[in-house]
C-alpha positions as CSV (number, residue, x, y, z in Angstrom):
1,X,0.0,0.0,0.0
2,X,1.6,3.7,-1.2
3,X,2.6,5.6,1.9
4,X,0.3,9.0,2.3
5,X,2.3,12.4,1.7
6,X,2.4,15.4,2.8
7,X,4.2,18.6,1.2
8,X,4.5,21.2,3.5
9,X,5.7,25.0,3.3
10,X,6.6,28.0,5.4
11,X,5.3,30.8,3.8
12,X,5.8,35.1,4.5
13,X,4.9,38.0,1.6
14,X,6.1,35.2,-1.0
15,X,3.6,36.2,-3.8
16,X,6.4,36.5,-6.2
17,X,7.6,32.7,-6.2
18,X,4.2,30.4,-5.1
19,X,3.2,30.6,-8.5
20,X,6.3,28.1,-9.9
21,X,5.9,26.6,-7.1
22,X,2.0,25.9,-7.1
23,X,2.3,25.2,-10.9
24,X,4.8,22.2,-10.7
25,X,2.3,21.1,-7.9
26,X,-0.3,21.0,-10.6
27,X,1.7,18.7,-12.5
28,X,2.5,16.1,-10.2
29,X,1.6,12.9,-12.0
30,X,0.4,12.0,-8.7
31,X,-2.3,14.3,-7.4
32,X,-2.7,12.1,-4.0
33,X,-0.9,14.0,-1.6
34,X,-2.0,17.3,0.7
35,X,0.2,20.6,0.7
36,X,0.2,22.2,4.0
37,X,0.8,25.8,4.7
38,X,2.2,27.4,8.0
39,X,2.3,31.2,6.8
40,X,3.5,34.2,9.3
41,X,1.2,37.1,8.5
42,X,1.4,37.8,5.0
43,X,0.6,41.3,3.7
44,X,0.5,40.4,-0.1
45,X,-1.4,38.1,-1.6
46,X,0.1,34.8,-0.6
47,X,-3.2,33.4,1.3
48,X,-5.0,34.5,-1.6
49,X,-3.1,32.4,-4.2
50,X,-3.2,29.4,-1.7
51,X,-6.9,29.6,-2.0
52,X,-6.9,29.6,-5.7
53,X,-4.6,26.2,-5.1
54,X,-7.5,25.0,-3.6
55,X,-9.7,24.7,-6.4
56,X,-7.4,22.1,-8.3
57,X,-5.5,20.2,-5.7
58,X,-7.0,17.2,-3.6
59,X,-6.4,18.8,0.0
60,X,-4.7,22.2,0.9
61,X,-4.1,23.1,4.7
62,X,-3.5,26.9,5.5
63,X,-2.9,28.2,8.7
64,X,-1.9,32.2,9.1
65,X,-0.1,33.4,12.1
66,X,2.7,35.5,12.9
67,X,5.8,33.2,14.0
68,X,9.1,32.9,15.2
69,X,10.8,32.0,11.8
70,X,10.7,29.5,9.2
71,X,11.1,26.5,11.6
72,X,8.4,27.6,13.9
73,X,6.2,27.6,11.3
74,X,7.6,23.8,9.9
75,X,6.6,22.9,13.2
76,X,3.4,23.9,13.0
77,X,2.7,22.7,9.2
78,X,4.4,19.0,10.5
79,X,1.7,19.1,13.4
80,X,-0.9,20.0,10.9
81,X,-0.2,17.7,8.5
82,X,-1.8,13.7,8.4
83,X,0.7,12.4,5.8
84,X,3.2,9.4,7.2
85,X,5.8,11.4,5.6
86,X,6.2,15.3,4.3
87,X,8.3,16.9,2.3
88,X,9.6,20.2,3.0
89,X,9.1,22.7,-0.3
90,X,10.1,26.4,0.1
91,X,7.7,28.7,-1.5
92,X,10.8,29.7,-4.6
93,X,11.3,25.3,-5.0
94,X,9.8,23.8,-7.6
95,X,8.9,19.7,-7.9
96,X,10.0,17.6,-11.4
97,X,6.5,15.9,-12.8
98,X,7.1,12.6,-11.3
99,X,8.5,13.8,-7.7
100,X,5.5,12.8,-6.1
101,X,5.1,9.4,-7.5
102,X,8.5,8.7,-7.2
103,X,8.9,9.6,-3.7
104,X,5.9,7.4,-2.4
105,X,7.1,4.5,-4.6
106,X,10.5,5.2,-2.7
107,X,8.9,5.0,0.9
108,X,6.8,2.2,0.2
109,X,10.0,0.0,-1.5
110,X,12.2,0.8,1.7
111,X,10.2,1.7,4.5
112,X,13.0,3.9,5.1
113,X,12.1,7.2,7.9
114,X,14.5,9.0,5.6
115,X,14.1,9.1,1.7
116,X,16.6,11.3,-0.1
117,X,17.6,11.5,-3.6
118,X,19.2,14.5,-6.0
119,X,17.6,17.9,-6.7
120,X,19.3,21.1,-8.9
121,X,20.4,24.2,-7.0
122,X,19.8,26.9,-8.9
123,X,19.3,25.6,-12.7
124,X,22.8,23.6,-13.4
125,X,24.0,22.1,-10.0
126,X,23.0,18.7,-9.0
127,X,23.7,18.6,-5.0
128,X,25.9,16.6,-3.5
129,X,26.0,13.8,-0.7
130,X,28.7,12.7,1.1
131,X,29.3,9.3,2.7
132,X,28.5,9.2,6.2
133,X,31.9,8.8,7.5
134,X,32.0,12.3,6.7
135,X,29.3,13.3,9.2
136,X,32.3,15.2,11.3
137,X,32.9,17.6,8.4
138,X,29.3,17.5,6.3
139,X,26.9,17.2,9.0
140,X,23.5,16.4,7.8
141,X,24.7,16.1,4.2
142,X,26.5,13.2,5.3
143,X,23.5,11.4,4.6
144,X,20.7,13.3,3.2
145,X,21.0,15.9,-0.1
146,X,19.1,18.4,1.8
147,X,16.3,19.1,3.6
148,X,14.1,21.1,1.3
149,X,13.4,19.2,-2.1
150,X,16.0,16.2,-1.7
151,X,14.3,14.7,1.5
152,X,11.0,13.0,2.3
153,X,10.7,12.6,6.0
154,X,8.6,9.9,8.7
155,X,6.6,12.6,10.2
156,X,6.2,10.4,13.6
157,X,10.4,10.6,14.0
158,X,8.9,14.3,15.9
159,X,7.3,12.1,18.5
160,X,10.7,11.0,19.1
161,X,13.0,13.3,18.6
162,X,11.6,16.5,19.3
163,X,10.3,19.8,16.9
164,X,12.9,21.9,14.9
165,X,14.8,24.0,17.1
166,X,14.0,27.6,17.8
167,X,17.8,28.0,19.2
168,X,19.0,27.4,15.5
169,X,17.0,29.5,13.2
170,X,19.0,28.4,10.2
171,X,21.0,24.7,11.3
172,X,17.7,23.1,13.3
173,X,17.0,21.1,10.3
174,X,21.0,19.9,10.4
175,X,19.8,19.0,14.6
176,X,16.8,17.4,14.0
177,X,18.6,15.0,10.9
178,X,21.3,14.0,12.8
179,X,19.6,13.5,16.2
180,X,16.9,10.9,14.7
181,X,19.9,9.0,12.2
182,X,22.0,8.8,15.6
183,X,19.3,7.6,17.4
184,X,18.9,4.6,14.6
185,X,16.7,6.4,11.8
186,X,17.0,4.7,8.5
187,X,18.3,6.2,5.0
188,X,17.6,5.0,1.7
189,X,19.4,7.3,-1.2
190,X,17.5,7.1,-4.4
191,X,19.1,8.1,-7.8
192,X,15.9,10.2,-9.5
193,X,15.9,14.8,-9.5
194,X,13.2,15.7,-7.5
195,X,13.6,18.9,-8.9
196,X,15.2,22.6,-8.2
197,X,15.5,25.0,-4.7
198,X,16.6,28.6,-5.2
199,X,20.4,28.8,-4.8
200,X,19.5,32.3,-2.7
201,X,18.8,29.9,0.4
202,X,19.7,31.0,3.8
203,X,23.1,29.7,3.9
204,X,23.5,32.3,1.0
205,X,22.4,35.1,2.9
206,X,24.3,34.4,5.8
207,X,26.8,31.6,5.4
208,X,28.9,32.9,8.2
209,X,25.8,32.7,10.9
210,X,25.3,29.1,8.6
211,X,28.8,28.1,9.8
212,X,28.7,28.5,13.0
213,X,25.5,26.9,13.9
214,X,26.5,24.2,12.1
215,X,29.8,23.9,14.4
216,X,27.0,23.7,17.7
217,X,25.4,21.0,15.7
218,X,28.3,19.1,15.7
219,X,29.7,19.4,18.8
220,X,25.8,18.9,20.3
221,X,25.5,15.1,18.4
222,X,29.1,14.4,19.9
223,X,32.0,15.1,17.8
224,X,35.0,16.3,18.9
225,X,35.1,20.1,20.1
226,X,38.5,20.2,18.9
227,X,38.3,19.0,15.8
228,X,35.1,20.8,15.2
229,X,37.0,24.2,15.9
230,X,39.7,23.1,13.2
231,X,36.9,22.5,10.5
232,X,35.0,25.2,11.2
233,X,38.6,27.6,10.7
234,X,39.1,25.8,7.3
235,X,35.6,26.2,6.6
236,X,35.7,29.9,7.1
237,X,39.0,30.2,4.9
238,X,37.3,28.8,2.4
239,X,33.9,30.7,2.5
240,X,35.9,33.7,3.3
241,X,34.9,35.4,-0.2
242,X,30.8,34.8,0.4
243,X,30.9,36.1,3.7
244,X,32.3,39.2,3.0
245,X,30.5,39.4,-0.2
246,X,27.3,38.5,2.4
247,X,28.4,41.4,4.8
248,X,28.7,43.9,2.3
């Protein structure tokens, strides 16, 4: 029996993007999943084209509230939502045709609580996994693409392992992965493109603040603080040109 799905998005004044994003819903070859939405207040017309969403796909959740940030308002979609997994979509993603289909396929074949395969960032780039040896260096990408697109989560790991973080408003998805795969969560990596996030993500914006939550992560699931501090050094060299380009 096909797993039941549920695509969930934080949403604030993001009239400009849901249309991409609501049109490759549209064309989901599978129409049997809901899309839940946890906006924060919006002033444009964001609930407005939710509602027209309404109209052609099977079941669309919106709740409107101001929030803390996007993972207060994950929370609250996750707690909203009745699919056994969800998919996190940012309101400036878009899904391939078959995501859907191929996704539930994927969780009924496996079982797994984690099913991750490959996405674009931006138009060209295909992003990357890591073997999960390299936890200690790539965190959550260790062992999952991403969290937005790539990822199809068991909604009832929460019960387990807690809500997203408010104490990490950009690494509590990297907290929330790693917690639940240390704690014995299951991975299966399919081969298929889900389909494309915008490469002006967080960690674009601020890949310093990125960084450096990302070190906390680390050191919080148990890796060495000394190591840690050497990485996250390296990791700065490296960055150095997008963080001053980000501070500018």
């Amino acid at each position: 029996m096909s797993p039941t799905l549920s695509v969930i998005t934080a949403t604030y004044n993001a009239e400009n993007y849901l249309p991409s994003l609501i049109e490759s819903l549209y064309s989901q070859t599978d129409q049997d999943f809901e899309w839940v939405v946890a906006d924060g207040g919006s002033k444009d017309k964001t609930i407005e084209l939710i509602k027209q969403a309404q109209q052609k796909l099977k079941r669309v959740v919106i709740q409107s509230q101001s929030d803390f940030g996007i993972y207060d308002a994950l929370n609250r979609a996750v707690k909203l939502a009745t699919g056994e997994y969800y998919l996190v979509l940012g309101a400036d993603d878009i899904l391939f045709p078959d995501a859907i289909a191929n996704y539930k396929a994927a969780c009924a074949r496996t079982n797994a609580d984690f099913v991750t395969t490959l996405y674009y960032e931006g138009s060209k780039r295909l992003a990357s996994l890591h073997q999960p040896a390299w936890e200690w260096f790539s965190g959550m990408h260790a062992h999952i693409t991403g969290h937005t697109v790539g990822t199809v989560i068991r909604r009832s790991l929460h019960q387990t392992f807690g809500e997203y973080s408010r104490h990490f408003p950009i690494a509590a998805d990297q907290l929330f992965v790693l917690k639940a795969i240390h704690g014995g969560a299951t991975v299966s990596l399919e081969n298929f493109i889900a389909g494309r996030t915008n490469p002006e993500s967080t960690t674009g914006q601020n890949p310093l603040g990125c960084l450096l939550e990302l070190y906390r992560v680390k050191v919080m699931v148990g890796h060495s603080l000394l190591l840690q501090t050497l990485v996250l050094f390296y990791q700065i060299v490296i960055w150095w040109p997008q963080i001053r380009k980000a501070r500018a």
